[in-house]
MIBA-209360 format. One record per atom (N, C-alpha, C): residue number from 0; residue in one letter; x, y, z. Coordinates in nm, 2 decimals. Last residue first. Layout:
MIBA-209360
(NUM; "A"; (X; Y; Z))
...
end
This chain:
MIBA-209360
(168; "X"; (7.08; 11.70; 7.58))
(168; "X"; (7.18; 11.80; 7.63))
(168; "X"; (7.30; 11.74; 7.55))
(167; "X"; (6.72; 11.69; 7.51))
(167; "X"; (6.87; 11.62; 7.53))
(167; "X"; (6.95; 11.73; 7.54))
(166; "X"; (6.43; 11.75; 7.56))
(166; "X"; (6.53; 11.84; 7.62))
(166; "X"; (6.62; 11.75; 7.61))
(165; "X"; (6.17; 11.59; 7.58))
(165; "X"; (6.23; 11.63; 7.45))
(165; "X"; (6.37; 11.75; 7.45))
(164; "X"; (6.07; 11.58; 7.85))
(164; "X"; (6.12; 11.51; 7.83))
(164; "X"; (6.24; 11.50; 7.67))
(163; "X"; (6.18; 11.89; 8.07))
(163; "X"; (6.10; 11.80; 7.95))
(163; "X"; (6.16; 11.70; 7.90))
(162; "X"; (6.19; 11.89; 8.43))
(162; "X"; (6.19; 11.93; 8.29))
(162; "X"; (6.13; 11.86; 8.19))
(161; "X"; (6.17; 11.99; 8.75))
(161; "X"; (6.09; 11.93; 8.62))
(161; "X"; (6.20; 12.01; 8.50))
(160; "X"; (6.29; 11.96; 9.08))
(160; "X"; (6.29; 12.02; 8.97))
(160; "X"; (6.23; 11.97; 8.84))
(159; "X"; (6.25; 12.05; 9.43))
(159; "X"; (6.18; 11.99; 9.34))
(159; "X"; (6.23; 12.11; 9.18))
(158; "X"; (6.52; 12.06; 9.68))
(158; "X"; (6.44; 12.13; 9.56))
(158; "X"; (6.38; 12.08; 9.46))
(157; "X"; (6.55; 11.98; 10.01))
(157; "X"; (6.56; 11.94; 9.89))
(157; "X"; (6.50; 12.05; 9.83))
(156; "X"; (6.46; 12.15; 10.28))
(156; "X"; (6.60; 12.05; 10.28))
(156; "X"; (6.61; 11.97; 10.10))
(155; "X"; (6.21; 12.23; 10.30))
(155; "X"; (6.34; 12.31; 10.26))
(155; "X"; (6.44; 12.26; 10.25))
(154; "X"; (6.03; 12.06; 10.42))
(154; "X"; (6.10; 12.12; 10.50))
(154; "X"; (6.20; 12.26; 10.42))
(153; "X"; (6.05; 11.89; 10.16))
(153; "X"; (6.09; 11.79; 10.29))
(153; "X"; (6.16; 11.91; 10.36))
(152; "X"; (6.11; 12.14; 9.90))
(152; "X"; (6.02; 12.00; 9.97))
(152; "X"; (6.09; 11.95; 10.13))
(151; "X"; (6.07; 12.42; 9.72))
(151; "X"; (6.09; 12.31; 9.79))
(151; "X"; (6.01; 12.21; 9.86))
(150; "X"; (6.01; 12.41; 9.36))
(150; "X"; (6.01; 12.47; 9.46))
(150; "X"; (6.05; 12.36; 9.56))
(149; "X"; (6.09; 12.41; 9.07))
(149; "X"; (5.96; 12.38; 9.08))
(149; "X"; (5.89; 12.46; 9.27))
(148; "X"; (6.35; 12.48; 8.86))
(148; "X"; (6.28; 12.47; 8.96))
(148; "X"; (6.14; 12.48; 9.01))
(147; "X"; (6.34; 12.35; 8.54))
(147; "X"; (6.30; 12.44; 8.56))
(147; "X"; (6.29; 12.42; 8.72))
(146; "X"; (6.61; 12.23; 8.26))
(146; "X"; (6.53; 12.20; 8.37))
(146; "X"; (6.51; 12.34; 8.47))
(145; "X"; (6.82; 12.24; 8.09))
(145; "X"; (6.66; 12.29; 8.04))
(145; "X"; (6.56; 12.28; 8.19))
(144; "X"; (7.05; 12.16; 8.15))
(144; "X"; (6.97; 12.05; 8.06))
(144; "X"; (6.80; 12.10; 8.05))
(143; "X"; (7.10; 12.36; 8.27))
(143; "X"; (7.15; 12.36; 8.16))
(143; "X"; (7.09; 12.30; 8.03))
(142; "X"; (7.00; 12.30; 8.51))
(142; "X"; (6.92; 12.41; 8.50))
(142; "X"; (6.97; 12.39; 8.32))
(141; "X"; (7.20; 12.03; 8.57))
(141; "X"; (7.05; 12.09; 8.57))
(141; "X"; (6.98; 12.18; 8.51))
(140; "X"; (7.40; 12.23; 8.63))
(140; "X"; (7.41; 12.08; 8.54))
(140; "X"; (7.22; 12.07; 8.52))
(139; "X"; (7.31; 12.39; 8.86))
(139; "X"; (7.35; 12.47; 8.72))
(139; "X"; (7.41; 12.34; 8.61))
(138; "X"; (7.32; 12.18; 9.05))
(138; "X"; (7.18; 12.26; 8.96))
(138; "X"; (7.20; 12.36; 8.88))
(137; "X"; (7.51; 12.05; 9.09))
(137; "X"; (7.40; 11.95; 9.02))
(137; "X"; (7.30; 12.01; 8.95))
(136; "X"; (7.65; 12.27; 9.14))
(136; "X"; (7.75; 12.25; 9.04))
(136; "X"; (7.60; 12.11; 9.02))
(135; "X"; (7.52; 12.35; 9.43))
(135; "X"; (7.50; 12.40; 9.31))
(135; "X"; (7.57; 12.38; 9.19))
(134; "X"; (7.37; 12.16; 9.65))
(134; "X"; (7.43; 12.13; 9.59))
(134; "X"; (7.45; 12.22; 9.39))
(133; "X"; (7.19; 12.35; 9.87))
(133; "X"; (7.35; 12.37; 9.79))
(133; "X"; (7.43; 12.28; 9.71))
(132; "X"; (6.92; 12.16; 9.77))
(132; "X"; (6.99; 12.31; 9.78))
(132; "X"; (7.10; 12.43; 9.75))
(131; "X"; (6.96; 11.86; 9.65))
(131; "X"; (6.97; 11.98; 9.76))
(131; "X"; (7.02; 12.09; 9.74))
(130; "X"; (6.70; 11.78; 9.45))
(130; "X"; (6.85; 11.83; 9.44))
(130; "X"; (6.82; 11.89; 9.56))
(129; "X"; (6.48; 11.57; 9.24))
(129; "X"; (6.48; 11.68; 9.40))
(129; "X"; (6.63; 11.66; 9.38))
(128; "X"; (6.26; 11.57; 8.93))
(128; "X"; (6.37; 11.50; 9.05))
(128; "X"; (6.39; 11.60; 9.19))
(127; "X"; (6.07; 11.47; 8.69))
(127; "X"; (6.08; 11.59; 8.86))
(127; "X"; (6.26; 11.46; 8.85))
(126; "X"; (5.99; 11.50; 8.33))
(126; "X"; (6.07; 11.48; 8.46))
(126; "X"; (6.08; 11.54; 8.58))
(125; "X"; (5.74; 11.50; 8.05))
(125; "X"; (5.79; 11.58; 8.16))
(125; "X"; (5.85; 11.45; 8.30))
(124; "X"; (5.61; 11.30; 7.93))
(124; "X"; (5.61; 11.46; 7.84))
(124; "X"; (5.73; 11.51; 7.96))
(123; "X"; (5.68; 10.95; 7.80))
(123; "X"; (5.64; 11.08; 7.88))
(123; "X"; (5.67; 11.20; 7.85))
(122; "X"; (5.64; 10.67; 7.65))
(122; "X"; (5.61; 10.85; 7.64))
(122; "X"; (5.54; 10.98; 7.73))
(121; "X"; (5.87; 10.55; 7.74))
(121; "X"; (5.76; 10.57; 7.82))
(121; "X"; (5.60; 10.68; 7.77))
(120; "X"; (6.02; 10.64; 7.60))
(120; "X"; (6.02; 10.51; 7.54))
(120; "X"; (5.87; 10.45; 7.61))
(119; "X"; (6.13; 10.90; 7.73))
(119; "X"; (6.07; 10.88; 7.57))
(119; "X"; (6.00; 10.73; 7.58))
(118; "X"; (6.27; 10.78; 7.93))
(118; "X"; (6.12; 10.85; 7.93))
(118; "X"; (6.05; 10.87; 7.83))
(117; "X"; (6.48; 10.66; 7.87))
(117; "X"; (6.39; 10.61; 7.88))
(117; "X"; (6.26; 10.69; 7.94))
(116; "X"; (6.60; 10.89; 7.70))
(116; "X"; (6.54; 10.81; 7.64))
(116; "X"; (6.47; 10.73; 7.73))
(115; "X"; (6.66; 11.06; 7.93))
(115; "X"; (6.57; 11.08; 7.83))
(115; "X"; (6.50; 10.99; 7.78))
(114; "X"; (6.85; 10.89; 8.08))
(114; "X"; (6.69; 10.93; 8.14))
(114; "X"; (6.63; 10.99; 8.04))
(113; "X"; (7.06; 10.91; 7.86))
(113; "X"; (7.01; 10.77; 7.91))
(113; "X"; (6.85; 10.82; 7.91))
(112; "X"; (7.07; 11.20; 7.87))
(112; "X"; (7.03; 11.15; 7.78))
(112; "X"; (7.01; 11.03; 7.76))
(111; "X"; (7.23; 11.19; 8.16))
(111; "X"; (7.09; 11.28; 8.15))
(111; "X"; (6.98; 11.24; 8.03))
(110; "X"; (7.42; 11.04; 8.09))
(110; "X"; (7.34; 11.00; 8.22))
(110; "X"; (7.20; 11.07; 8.20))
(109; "X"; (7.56; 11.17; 7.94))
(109; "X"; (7.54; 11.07; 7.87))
(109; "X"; (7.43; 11.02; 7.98))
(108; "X"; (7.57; 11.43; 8.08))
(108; "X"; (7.54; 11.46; 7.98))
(108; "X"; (7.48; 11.28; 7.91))
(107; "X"; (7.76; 11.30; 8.26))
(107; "X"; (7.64; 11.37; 8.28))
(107; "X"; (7.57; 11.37; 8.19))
(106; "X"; (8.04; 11.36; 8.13))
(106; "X"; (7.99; 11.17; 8.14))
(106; "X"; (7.82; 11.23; 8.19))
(105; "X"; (8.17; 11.55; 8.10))
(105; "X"; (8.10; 11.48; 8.00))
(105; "X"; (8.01; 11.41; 8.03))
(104; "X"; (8.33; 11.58; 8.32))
(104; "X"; (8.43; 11.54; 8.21))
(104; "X"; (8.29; 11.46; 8.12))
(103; "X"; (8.23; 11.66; 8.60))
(103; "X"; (8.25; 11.80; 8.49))
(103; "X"; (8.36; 11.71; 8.36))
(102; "X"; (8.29; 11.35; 8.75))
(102; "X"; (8.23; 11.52; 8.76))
(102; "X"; (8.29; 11.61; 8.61))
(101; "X"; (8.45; 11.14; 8.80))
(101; "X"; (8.38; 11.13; 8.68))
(101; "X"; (8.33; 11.27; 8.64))
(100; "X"; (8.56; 11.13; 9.05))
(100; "X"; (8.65; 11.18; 8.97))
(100; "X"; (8.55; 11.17; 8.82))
(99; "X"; (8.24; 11.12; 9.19))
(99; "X"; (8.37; 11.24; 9.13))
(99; "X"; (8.46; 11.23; 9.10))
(98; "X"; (8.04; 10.91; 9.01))
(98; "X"; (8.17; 10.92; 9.10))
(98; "X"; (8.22; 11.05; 9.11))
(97; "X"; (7.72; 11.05; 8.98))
(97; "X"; (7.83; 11.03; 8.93))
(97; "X"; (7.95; 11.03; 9.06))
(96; "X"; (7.38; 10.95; 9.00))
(96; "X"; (7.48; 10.97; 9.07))
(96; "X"; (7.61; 10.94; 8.97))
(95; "X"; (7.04; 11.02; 9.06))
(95; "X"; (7.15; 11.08; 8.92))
(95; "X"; (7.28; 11.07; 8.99))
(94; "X"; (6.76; 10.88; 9.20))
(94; "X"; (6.94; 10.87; 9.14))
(94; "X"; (6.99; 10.89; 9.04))
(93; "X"; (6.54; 10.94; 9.07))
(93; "X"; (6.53; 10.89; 9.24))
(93; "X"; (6.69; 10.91; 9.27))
(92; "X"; (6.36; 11.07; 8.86))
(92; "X"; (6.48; 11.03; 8.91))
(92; "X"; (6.50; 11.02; 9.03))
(91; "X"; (6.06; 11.00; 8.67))
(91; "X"; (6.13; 11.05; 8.84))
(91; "X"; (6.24; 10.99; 8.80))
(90; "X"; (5.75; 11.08; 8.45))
(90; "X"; (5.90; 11.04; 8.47))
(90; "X"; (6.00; 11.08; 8.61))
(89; "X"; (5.45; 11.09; 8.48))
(89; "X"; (5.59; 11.17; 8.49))
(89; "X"; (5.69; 11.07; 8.51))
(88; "X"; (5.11; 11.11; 8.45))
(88; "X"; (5.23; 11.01; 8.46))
(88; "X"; (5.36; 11.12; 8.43))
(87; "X"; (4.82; 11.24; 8.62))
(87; "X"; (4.95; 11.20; 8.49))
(87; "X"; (5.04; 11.15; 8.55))
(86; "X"; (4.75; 11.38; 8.82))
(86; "X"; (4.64; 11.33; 8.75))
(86; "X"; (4.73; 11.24; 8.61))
(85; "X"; (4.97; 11.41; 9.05))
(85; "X"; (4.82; 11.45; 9.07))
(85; "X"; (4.77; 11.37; 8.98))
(84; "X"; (5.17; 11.18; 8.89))
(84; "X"; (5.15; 11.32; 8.95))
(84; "X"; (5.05; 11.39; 8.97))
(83; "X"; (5.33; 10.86; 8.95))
(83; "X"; (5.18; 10.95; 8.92))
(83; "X"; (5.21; 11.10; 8.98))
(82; "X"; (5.62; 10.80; 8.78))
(82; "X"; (5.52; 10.82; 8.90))
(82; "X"; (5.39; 10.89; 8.86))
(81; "X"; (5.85; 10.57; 8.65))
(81; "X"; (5.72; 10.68; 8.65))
(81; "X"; (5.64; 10.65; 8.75))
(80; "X"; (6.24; 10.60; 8.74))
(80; "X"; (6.09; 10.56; 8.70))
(80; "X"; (6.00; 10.64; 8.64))
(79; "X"; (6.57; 10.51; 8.73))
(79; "X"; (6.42; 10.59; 8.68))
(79; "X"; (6.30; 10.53; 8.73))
(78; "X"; (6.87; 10.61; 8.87))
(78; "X"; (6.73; 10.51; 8.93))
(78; "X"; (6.65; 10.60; 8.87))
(77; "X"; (7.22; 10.54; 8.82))
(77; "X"; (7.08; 10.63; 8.75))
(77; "X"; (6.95; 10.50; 8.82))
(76; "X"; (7.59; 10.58; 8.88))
(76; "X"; (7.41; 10.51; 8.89))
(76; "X"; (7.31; 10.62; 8.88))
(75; "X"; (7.88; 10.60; 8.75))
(75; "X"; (7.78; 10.64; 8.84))
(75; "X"; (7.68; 10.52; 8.81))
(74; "X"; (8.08; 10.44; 8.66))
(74; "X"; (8.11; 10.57; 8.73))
(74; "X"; (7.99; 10.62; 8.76))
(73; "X"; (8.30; 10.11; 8.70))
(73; "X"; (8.12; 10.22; 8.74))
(73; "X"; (8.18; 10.31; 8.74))
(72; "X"; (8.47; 10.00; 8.42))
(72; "X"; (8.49; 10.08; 8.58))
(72; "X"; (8.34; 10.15; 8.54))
(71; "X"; (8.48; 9.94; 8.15))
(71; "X"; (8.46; 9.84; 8.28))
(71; "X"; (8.45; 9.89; 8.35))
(70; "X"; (8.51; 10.18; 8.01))
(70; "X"; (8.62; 10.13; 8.00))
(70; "X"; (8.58; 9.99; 8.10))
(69; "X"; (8.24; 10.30; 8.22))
(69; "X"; (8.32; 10.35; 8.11))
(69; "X"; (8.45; 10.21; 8.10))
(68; "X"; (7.91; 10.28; 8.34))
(68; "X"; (8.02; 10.24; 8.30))
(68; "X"; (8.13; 10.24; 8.21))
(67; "X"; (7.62; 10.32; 8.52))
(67; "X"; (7.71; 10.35; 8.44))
(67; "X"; (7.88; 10.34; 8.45))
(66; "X"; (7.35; 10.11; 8.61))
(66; "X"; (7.51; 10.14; 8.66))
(66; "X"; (7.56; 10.18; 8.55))
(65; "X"; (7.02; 10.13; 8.65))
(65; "X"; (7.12; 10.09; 8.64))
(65; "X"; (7.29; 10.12; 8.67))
(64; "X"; (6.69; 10.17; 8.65))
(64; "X"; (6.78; 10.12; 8.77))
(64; "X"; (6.89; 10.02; 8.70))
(63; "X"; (6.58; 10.12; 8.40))
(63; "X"; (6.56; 10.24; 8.44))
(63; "X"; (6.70; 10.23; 8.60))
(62; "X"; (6.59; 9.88; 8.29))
(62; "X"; (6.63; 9.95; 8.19))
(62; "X"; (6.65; 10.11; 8.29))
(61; "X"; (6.38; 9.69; 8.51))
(61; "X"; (6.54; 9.71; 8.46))
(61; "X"; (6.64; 9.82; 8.42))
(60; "X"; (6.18; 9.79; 8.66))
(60; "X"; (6.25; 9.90; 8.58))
(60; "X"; (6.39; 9.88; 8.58))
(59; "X"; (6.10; 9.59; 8.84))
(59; "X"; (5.98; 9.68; 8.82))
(59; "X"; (6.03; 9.76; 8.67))
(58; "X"; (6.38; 9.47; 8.95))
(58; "X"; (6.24; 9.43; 8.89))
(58; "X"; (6.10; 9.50; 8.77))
(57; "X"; (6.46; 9.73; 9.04))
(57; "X"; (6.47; 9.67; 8.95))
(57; "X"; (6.43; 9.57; 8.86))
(56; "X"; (6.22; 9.77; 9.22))
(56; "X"; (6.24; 9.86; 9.15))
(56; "X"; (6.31; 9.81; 8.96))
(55; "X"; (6.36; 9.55; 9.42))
(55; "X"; (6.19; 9.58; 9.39))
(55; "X"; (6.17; 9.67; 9.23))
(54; "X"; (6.62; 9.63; 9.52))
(54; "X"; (6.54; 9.47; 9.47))
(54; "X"; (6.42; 9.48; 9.38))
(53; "X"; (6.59; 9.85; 9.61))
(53; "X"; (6.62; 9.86; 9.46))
(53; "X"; (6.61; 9.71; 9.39))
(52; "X"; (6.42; 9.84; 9.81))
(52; "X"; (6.37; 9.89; 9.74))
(52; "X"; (6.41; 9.87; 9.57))
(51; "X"; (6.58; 9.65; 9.93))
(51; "X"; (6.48; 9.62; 9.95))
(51; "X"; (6.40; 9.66; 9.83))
(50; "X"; (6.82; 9.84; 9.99))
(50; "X"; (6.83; 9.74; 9.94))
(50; "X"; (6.71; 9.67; 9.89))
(49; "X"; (6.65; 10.01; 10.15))
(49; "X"; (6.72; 10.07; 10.07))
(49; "X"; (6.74; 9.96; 9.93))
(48; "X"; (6.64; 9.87; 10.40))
(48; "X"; (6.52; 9.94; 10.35))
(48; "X"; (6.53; 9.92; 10.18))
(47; "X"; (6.87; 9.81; 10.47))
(47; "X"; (6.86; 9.71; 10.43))
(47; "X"; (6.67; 9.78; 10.35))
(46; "X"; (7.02; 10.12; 10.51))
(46; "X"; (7.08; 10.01; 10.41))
(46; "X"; (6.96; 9.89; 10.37))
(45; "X"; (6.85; 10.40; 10.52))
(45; "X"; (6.79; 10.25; 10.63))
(45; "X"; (6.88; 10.18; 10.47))
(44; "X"; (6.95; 10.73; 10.62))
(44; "X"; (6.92; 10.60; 10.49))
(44; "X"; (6.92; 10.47; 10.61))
(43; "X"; (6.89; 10.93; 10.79))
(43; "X"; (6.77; 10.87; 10.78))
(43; "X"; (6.81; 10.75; 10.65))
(42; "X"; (7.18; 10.99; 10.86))
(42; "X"; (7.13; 10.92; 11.00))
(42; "X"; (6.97; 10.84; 10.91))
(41; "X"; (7.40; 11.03; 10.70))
(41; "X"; (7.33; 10.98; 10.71))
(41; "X"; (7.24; 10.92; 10.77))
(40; "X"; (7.43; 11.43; 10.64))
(40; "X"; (7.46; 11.31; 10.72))
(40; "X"; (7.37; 11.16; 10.65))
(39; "X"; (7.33; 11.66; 10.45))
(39; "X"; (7.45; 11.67; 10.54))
(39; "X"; (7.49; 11.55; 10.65))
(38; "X"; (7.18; 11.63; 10.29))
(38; "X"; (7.13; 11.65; 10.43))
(38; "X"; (7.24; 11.66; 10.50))
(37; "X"; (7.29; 11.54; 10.04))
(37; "X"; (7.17; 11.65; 10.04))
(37; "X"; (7.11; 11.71; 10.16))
(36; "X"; (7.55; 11.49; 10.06))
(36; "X"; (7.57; 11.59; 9.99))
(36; "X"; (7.41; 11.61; 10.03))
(35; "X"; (7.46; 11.24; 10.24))
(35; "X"; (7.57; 11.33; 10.27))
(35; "X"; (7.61; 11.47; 10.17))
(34; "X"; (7.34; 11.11; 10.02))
(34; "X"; (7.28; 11.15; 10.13))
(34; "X"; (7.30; 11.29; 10.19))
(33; "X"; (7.50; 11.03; 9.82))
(33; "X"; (7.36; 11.15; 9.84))
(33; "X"; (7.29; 11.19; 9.96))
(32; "X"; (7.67; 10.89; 9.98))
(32; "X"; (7.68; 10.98; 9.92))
(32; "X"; (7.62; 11.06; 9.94))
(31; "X"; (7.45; 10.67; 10.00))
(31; "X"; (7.50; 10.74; 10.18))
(31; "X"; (7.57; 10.89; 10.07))
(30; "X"; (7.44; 10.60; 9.73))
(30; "X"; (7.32; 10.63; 9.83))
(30; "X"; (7.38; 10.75; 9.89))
(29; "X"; (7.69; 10.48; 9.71))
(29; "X"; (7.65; 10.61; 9.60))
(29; "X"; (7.54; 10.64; 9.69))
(28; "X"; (7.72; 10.30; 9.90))
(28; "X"; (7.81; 10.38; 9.89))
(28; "X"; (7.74; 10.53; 9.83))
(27; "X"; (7.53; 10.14; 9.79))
(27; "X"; (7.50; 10.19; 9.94))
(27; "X"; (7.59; 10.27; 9.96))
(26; "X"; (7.61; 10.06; 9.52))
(26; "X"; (7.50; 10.16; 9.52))
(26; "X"; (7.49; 10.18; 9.71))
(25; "X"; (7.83; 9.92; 9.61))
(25; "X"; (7.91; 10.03; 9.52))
(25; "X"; (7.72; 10.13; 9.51))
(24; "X"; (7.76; 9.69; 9.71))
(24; "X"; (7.89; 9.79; 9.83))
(24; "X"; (7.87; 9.90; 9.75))
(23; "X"; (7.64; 9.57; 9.52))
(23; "X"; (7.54; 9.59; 9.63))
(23; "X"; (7.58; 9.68; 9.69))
(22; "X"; (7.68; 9.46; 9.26))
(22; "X"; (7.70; 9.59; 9.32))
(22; "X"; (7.65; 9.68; 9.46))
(21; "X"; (7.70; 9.22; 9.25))
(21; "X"; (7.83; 9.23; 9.22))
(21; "X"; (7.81; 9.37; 9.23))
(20; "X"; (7.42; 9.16; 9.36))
(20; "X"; (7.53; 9.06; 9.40))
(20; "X"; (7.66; 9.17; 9.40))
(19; "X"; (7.24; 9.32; 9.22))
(19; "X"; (7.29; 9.34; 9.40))
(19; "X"; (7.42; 9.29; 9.41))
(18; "X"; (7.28; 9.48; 8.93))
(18; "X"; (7.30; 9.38; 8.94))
(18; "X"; (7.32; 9.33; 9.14))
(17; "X"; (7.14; 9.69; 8.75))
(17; "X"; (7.21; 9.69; 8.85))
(17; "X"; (7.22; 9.52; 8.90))
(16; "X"; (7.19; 9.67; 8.38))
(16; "X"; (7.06; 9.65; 8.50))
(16; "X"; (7.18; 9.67; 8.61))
(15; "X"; (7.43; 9.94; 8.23))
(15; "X"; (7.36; 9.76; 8.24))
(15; "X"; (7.28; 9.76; 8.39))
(14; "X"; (7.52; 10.11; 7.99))
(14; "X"; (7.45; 10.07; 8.10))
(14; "X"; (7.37; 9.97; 8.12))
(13; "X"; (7.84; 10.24; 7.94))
(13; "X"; (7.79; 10.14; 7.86))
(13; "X"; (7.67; 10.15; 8.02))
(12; "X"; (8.00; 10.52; 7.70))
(12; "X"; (7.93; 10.49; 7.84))
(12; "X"; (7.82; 10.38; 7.84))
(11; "X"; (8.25; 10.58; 7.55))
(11; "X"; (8.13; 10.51; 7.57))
(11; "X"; (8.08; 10.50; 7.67))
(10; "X"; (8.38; 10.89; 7.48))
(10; "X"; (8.38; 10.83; 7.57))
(10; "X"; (8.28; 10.75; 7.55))
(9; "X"; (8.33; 11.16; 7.33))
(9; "X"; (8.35; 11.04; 7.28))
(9; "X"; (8.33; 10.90; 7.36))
(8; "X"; (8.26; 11.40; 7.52))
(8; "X"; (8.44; 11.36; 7.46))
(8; "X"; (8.42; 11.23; 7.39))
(7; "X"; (8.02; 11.36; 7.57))
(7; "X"; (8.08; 11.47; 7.48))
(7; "X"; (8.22; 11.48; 7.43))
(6; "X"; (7.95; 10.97; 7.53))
(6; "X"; (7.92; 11.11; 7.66))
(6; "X"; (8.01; 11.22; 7.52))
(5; "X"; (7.72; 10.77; 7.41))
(5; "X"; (7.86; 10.84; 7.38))
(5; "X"; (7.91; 10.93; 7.45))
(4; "X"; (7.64; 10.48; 7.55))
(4; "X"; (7.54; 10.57; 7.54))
(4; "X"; (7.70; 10.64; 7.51))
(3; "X"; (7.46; 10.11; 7.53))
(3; "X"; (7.57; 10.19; 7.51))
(3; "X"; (7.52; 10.39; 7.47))
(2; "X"; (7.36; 9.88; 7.76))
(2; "X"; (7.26; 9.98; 7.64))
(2; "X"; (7.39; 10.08; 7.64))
(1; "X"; (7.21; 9.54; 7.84))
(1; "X"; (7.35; 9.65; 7.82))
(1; "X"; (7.26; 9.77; 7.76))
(0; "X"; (7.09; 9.35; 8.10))
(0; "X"; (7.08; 9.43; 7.98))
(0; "X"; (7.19; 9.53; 7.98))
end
C-alpha cells in the first residue's frame, strides 16, 4: 500500500507497508537508533525479537507500520497501533523515526499527520507515545503538535506523552 502525504515545504512524502525483504537493514538501523538516543546503548534491542514483532504487527497494521519516503529515498518509519488503556482504546506510536539529514526540514510534520489520520480512521480520541528524556528537539516537536506530558516510565529512562487525536500540525 502507498498513501501520499505533503510535508510544509511541499515535499511529497509517499508511505508504503514496510516491506522485511527490501527493508529489513534500514528498520534495525532506525530501531538501534532509538535506542541509542533513548538509553544511551543497545544492549536491550533483541534484532530477531524485533523482527518478529514487526512481522506480526504488520500484519496486524499495514497502514500503521510503514516507511516514509521522499523522491524514492526512506527518510523515516512510523509504527502505529491501538492499545488498550485501562478501560479504552488509544492510539500508540511505538516509532516516530526520521533520518537526520531529514530533521527540522518539515518532513515531521507529514509523519505526525500520517499518525493522525490513521487514528482518525480508527476513531480514536487520543495518542501516548514515550520519548527519552533528553531527547529535547523530539519534545519540543511534540509538545508543538499539542501533545501533553503524561509522566515517566521504565524507571525514568522514557516519558509518556498523549495527545489528541483532532491536533494536525
Amino acid at each position: 500500500m502507498i498513501f501520499n502525504r505533503r510535508n510544509g515545504g511541499g515535499k511529497v512524502v509517499q508511505f508504503r507497508t514496510i516491506d522485511l525483504k527490501k527493508d529489513r537493514q534500514s528498520i534495525i538501523d532506525f530501531r538501534k537508533d532509538s535506542f541509542m538516543v533513548s538509553f544511551g546503548n543497545t544492549s536491550g534491542f533483541d534484532v530477531n525479537a524485533y523482527l518478529f514483532y514487526v512481522i506480526e504487527k504488520v500484519e496486524q497494521y499495514p497502514d500503521g507500520f510503514v516507511m516514509a519516503e521522499v523522491d524514492g529515498g526512506v527518510i523515516g518509519q512510523l509504527e502505529l497501533s491501538v492499545k488498550k488503556d485501562k478501560d479504552r482504546r488509544i492510539g500508540y506510536i511505538h516509532l516516530f523515526y526520521l533520518i537526520p539529514s531529514a530533521r527540522g526540514k518539515g518532513m515531521g510534520k507529514a509523519l505526525h499527520n500520517y499518525a493522525i489520520d490513521f487514528f482518525e480512521k480508527r476513531n480514536l480520541e487520543e495518542y501516548h507515545l514515550r520519548v527519552a528524556p533528553d531527547n529535547h528537539r523530539a519534545r519540543r516537536f511534540y509538545e508543538k503538535a499539542g501533545m501533553k506530558t503524561i509522566g515517566p516510565e521504565l524507571d525514568g529512562k522514557v516519558i509518556r506523552m498523549k495527545g489528541s487525536v483532532t491536533k494536525s500540525i
